[in-house]
N, C-alpha and C positions, 0 to 999 in steps of 0.2 A: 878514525876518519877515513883512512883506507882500505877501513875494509866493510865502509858502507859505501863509498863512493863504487869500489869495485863490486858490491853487489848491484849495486843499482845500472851500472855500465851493463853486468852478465843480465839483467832482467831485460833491458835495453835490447841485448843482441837477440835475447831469445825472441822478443818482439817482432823483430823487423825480419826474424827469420821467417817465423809464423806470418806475418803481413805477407811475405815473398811467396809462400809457398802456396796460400788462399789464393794469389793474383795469378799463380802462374798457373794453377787450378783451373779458376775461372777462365783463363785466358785460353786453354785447351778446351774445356767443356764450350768455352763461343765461340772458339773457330768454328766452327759447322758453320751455325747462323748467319755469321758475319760473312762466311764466303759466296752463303748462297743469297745473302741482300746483295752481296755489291759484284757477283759473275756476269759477267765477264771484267777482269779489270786488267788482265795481263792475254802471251802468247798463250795459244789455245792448238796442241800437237794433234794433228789429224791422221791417225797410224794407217795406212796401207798395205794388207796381206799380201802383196804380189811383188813383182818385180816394175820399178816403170815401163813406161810405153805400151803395157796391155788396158784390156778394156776399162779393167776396174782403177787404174793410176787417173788414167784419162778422167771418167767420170768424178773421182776422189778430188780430182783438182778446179774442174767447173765448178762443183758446190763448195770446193773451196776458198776460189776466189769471193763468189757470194757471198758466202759465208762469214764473212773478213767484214765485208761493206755492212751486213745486214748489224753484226755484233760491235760492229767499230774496235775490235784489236785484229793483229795477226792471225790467222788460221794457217799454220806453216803443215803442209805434208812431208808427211814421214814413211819412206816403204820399208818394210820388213819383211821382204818376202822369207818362202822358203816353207816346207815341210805341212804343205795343202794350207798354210794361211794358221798353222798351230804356233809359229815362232810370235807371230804378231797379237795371236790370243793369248798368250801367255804373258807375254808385255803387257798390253794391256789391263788381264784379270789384275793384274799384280801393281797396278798402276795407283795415285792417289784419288780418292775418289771425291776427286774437289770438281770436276767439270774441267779440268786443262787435258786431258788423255782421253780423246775419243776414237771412235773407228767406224772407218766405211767399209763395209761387207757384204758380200754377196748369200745366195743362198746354200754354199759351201759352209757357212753355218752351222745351218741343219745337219747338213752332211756328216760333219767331224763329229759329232755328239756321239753319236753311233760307230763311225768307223775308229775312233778313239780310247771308247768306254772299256775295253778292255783290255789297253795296251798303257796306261798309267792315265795319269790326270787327266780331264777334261775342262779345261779353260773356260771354256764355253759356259759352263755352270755359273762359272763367276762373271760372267757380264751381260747386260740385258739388252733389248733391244730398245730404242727410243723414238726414233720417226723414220718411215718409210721413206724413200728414194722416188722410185721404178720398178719398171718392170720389161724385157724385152721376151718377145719370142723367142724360139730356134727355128732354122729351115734344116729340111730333111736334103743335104744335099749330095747328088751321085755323080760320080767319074762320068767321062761322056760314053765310055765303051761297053758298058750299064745298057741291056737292052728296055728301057722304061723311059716312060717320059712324066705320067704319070701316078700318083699312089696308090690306084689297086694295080696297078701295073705292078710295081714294085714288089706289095704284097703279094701277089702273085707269082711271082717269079721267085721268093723266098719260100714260098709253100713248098713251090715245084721243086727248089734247090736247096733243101733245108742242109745251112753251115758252110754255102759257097758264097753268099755275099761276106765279106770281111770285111769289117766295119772299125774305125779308129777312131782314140778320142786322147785326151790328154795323158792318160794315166788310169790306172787300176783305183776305183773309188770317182776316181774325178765325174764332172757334170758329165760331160759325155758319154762318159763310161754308164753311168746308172739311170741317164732317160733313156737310150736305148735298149739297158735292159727292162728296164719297164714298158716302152714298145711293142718289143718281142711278145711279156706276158699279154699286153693288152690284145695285140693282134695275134697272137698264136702262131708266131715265126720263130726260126732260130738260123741267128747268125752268127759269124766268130766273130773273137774282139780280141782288137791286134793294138796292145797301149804300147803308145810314146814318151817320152818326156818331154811333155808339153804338146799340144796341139797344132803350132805351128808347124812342126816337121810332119806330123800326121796328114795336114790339110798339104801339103806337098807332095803327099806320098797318091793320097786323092787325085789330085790331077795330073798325077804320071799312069794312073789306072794301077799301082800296085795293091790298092784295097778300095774299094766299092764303094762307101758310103761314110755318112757322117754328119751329125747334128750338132750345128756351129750357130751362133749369135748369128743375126746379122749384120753386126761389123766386120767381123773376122772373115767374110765369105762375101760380102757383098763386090768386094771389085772384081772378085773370081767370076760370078756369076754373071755380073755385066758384060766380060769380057770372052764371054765362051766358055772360060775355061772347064767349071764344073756345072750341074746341072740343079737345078732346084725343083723339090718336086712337091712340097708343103710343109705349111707353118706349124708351129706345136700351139700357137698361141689362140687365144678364144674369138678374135676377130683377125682380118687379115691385115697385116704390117703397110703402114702408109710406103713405105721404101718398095714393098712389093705387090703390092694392090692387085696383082693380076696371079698372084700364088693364094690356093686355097687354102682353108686352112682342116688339121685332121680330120672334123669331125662334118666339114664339109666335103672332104672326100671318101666319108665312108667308114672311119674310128671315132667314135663318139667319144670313147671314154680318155682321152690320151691327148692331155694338155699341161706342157708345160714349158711356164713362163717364170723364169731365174728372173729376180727380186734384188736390189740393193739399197741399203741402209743404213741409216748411223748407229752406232752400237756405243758404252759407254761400261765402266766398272761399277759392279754392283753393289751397291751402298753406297751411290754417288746421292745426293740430297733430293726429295722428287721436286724441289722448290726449284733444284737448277737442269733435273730433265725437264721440267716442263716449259724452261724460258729456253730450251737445244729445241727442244720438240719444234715450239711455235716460229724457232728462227730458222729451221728446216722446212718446215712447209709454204715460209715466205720466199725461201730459193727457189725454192721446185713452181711455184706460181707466177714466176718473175719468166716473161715472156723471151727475150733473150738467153736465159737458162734452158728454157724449155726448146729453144731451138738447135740448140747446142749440144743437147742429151739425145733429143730425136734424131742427131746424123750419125750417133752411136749406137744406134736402134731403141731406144729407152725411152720408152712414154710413161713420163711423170705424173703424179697426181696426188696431193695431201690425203693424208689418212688420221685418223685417230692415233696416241699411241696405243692404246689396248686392242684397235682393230691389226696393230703392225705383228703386237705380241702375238696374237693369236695365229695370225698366218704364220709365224717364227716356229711357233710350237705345233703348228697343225703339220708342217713339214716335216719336224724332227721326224714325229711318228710316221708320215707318209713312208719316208724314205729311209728309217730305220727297220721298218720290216724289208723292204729290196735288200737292205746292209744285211742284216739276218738271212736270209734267205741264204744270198751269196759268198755267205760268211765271210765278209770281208775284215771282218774284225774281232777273229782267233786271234790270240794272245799271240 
């Protein structure tokens, strides 16, 4: 009797082992599904490559706030700065890819891809882009002691002085550093380039006339420029900046080819479900259309606009490559 009972007990356990082990199967096989029917349901981490208080924190946290209203949870900002915005790609890549772990980024993106690729991993690979932001110009701005008021002025006086304007920018790599060397190629100048850590001491150094020149957002420059201090002399962007309406822009002064306007974005880990980029996507281009956002980004120089995600992807990657030939060139990223 007990040793039918006790088989039938051991047929029992083996049962409800196999029952557990089928549910807890299934149960990982529909996570996917189920997270992407019911995303947003919890806090949603909004990673930021930088330090607070710079442009991109700023901007990170207007669409943030939206962001919150649009989706009805949390949207908490998170900075990560450090090491060109690779600490915060790397959290990210490595992040789950349920939709709670996204990122707002700049076109330093592009950048890392390249000045990375052969200095170990590239983060970058693993995360994709998902809806477009903005976009702002840069002004081309010069110490007052600058005999130029002008852009062929300027070019001019680089021709005449080829490696006496000395030009500053964040860092070795950084935006500043690689639109003016594109510049140079464009216009057939050559200047030096004298890197900081970080732009803010650099844009200091500008208006003690230590170095000559520099190509800054128009947030970073704009009180400078109201106030005398540095001089502005045109936009890199394809029309002229609402903020400075009365600065030309390059190819109105003379450089046709030499336009560039740094891009920010939300960015997500790759293998995130496309059921729940597409419901980021659509709650991102509802921020950016919401008129109060929009006036809020424009005092930061950011003129917003809904894109497609594949028209985002494709500027993403048309960049890589733009600016991974300058990275080559300049070999900035020898091992």
């Amino acid at each position: 009797m007990c040793r039918a009972d006790c088989f039938t007990a051991w047929k029992t356990k083996k049962l409800l082992a196999a029952l557990l082990v089928v549910t807890s199967c299934g149960a990982i096989l529909g996570a996917p599904k189920a997270t992407a029917k019911t995303w947003p349901d919890r806090t949603i981490t909004l990673v930021i490559p930088f330090a607070p208080g710079g442009s991109t924190d700023i901007i990170s946290r207007i669409v943030g706030r939206k962001l919150s209203e649009i989706l009805k949870v949390n949207v908490v900002p998170e900075n990560k700065g450090g090491a060109g915005g690779e600490i915060a790609a790397n959290y990210v890549a490595h992040a789950a890819k349920d939709g709670y772990t996204i990122e707002m980024d700049h076109i330093g993106f592009s950048f890392n891809q390249s000045l990375y690729k052969n200095k170990g991993s590239v983060p970058e690979k693993d995360i994709v882009p998902v809806a477009f932001v903005g976009s702002t110009p840069n002004v081309l701005a010069v110490t007052n002691s600058l005999p130029v008021k002008t852009l062929p002025q300027f070019i001019a006086y680089a021709k005449a002085h080829p490696g006496a304007i000395n030009y500053g920018s964040g860092g070795v790599g950084s935006a500043g550093h690689l639109s003016m060397e594109l510049l140079q190629s464009v216009a057939g100048i050559k200047m030096t380039h004298v890197p900081y850590k970080g732009s803010g001491p650099a844009l200091v150094d500008l208006i003690s006339g230590r170095i000559q020149a520099m190509l800054l957002t128009i947030p970073a420059v704009m009180g400078n420029i109201k106030n005398g201090q540095v001089r502005a002399v045109a936009t890199s962007g394809t029309a002229r900046p609402e903020a400075l309406s009365n600065l030309p822009t390059f190819a109105q002064a003379g450089i046709k080819n030499f336009v560039y306007e740094p891009w920010y974005g939300i960015f997500a880990p790759r293998g995130t479900p496309e059921s729940i980029l597409a419901k980021l996507h659509a709650a991102v281009n509802k921020v950016v259309a919401d008129p109060e956002v929009k006036r809020k980004l424009l005092e930061q120089g950011l003129s917003t606009n809904a894109k497609s995600r594949q028209a985002f992807v494709t500027q993403v990657e048309g960049d890589t490559k733009k600016w991974g030939v300058i990275i080559d060139r300049l070999e900035l990223n020898k091992p």
